[in-house]
C-alpha positions in Angstrom: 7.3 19.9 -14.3 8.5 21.7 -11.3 8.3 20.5 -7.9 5.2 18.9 -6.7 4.3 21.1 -3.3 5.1 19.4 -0.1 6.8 16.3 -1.5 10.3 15.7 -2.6 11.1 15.4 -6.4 9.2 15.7 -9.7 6.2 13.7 -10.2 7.8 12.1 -13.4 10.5 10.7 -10.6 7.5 8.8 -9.3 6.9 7.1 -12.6 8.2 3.5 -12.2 6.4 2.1 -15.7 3.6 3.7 -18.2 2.5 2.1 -21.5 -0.4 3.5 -23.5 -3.0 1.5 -21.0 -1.6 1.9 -17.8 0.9 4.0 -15.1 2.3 2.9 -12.3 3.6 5.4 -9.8 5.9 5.3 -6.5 3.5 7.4 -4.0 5.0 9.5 -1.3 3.8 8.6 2.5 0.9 11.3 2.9 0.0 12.1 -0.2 -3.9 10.6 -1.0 -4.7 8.9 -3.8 -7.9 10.0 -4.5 -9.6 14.0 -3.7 -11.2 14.0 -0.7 -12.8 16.2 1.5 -9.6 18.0 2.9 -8.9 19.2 -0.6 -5.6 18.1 -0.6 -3.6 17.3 -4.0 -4.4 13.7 -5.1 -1.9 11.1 -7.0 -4.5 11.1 -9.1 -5.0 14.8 -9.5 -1.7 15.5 -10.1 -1.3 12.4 -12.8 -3.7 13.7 -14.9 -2.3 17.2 -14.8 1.2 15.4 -15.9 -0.3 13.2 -18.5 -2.5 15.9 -19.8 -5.8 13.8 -19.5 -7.8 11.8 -17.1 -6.8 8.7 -15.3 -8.8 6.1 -13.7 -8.8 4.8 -10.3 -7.6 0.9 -10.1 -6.8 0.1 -6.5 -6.5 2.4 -3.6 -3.4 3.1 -0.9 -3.7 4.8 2.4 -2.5 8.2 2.7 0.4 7.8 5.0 1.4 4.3 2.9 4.2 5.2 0.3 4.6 3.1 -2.6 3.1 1.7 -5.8 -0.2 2.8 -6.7 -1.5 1.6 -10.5 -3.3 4.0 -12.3 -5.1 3.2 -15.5 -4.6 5.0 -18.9 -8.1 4.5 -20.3 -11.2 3.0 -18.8 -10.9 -0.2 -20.3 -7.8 -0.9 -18.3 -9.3 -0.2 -15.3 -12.1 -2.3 -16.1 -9.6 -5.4 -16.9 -7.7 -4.7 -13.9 -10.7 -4.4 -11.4 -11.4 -8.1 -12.7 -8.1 -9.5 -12.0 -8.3 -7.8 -8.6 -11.7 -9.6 -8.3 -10.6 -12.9 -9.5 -7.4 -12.5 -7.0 -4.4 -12.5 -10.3 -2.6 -9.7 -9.1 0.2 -9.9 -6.8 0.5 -7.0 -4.4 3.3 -7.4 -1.7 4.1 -4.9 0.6 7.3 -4.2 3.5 6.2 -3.3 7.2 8.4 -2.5 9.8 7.1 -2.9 13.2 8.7 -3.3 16.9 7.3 -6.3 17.8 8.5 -9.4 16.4 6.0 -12.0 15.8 5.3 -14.8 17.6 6.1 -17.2 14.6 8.3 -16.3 11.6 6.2 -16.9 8.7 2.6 -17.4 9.1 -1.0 -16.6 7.4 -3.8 -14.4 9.2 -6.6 -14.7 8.3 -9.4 -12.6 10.0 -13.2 -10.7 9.5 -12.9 -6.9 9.2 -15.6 -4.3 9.8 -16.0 -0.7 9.4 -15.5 0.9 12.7 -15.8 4.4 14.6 -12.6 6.5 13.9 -12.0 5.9 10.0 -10.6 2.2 11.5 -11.3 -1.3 10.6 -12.0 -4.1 13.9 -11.4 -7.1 13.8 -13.4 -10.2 14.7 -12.6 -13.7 15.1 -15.6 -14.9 13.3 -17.6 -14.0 10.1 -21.2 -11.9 11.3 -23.2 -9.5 9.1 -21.6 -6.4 7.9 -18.1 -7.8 8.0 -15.9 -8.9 5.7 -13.0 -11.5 5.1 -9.3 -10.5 5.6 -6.3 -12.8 4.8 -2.8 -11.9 4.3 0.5 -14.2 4.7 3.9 -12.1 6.4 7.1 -13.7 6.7 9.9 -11.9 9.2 12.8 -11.1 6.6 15.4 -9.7 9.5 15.5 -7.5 12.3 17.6 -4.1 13.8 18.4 -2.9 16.9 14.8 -2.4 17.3 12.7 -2.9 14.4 12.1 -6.1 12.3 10.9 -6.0 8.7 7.8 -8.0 7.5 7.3 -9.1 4.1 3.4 -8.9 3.4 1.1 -10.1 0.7 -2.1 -9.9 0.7 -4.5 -12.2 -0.2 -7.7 -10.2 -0.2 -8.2 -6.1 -0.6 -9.5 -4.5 2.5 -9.8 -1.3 4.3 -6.5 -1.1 6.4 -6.0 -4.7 6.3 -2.5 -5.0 6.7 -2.6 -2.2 9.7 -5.3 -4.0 11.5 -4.2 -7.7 11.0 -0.6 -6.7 12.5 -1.9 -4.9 15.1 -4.0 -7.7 16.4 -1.2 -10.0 16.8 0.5 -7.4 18.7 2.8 -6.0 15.9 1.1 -2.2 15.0 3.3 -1.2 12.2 6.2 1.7 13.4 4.4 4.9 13.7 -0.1 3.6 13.4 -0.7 4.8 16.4 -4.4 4.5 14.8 -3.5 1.1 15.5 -1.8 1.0 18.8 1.8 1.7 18.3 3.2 4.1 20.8 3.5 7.2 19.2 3.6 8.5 15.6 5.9 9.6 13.3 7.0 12.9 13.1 5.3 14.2 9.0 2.4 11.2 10.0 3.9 8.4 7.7 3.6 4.6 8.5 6.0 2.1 7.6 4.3 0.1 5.7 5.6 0.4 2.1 3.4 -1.3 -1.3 6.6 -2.7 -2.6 6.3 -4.8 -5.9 2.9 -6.1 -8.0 2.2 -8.4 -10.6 -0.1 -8.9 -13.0 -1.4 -9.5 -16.7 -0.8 -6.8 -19.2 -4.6 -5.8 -20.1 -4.1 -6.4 -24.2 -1.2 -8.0 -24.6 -1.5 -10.5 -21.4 2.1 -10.3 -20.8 2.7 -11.2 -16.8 4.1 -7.6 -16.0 5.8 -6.8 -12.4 7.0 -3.2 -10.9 9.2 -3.0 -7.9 9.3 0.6 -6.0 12.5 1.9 -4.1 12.6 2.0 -0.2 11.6 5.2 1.2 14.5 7.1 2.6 15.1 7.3 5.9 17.3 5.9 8.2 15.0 3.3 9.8 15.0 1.8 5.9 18.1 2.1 5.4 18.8 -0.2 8.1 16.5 -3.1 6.0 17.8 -2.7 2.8 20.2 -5.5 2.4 17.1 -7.7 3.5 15.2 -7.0 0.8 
């Protein structure tokens, strides 16, 4: 398949594991997931163009977030998988670089997030009607001349979660500036990277794990013996 427009590489580059019920892929930074209203190609679009047939939607990633994005291979899959989402079994941990370390090393957020003005989740304090439960743990992993690299897992599913929940400790991942850092990156990526996930093999109920690459780049570069 030739080269998928406006991203480096083959989409069968992206492929990190597929088995007759499921796919998991390595997203590029800006590439959605899902069509939406800008019409843009989709992961899961251009999946179902490679495979030759449709594949159904399991969990989401933001557009500027690179990394692992499951895609199932049937609609039973999907349906298994949606329930271990639900019943919290999967795994999903994630790398963020940000410029301000945190206050503590390791630690667990836990926050209420609501839909707010701007495509962007707020945060309160306290739960209230219409918002929704956020919890993540982060533990620092090491630091550069100017960045520091947080290993993330989350511990619910929610709109932005990871970008929000930073940000209101004072640590806007490298380039949100949705989210308050200082400016953004130059293609519109974030540094915040879906890194490795876990969870039970829909028929065989085999514990299965998939770990994507770093993104290039020099700021990663810098992290990788950290990881």
């Amino acid at each position: 398949m030739a080269d998928t427009p406006r991203f480096k590489g083959r989409i069968s580059d992206w492929i990190l594991h597929k088995d007759n019920q499921l796919i998991a892929f390595n997203k590029p930074a800006g590439l959605a997931v899902q069509p939406d209203k800008t019409g843009d190609p989709s992961l899961l679009g251009l999946g179902a163009a490679y495979i030759r047939h449709d594949l159904y939607l399991i969990h989401r990633l933001d557009r500027p977030v690179s990394g692992i994005v499951l895609l199932g291979q049937k609609p039973s899959a999907q349906t298994a998988l949606t329930r271990q989402l639900k019943a919290g079994t999967v795994d999903k941990h994630y790398l963020a670089i940000v410029a301000n370390r945190p206050e503590e090393d390791e630690a667990t957020l836990v926050h209420h997030l609501r839909n707010g003005k701007g495509n962007r989740s707020v945060i309160e304090e306290n739960p209230a009607p219409g918002n929704k439960a956020a919890e993540l743990h982060y533990k620092v992993l090491g630091s550069s001349d100017r960045y520091h690299l947080l290993a993330v897992q989350l511990k619910t599913g929610r709109k932005h979660q990871i970008r929000a929940q930073l940000a209101a400790i004072g640590c806007p991942l490298r380039g949100d500036a949705k989210y308050g850092f200082k400016r953004s990156n130059e293609d519109g990526h974030i540094d915040l990277h879906s890194h490795r996930i876990a969870y039970n093999h829909p028929i065989t109920g085999e514990r299965m794990e998939h770990t994507a690459p770093l993104p290039e780049g020099a700021v990663w570069e810098a992290f990788a013996e950290m990881v």
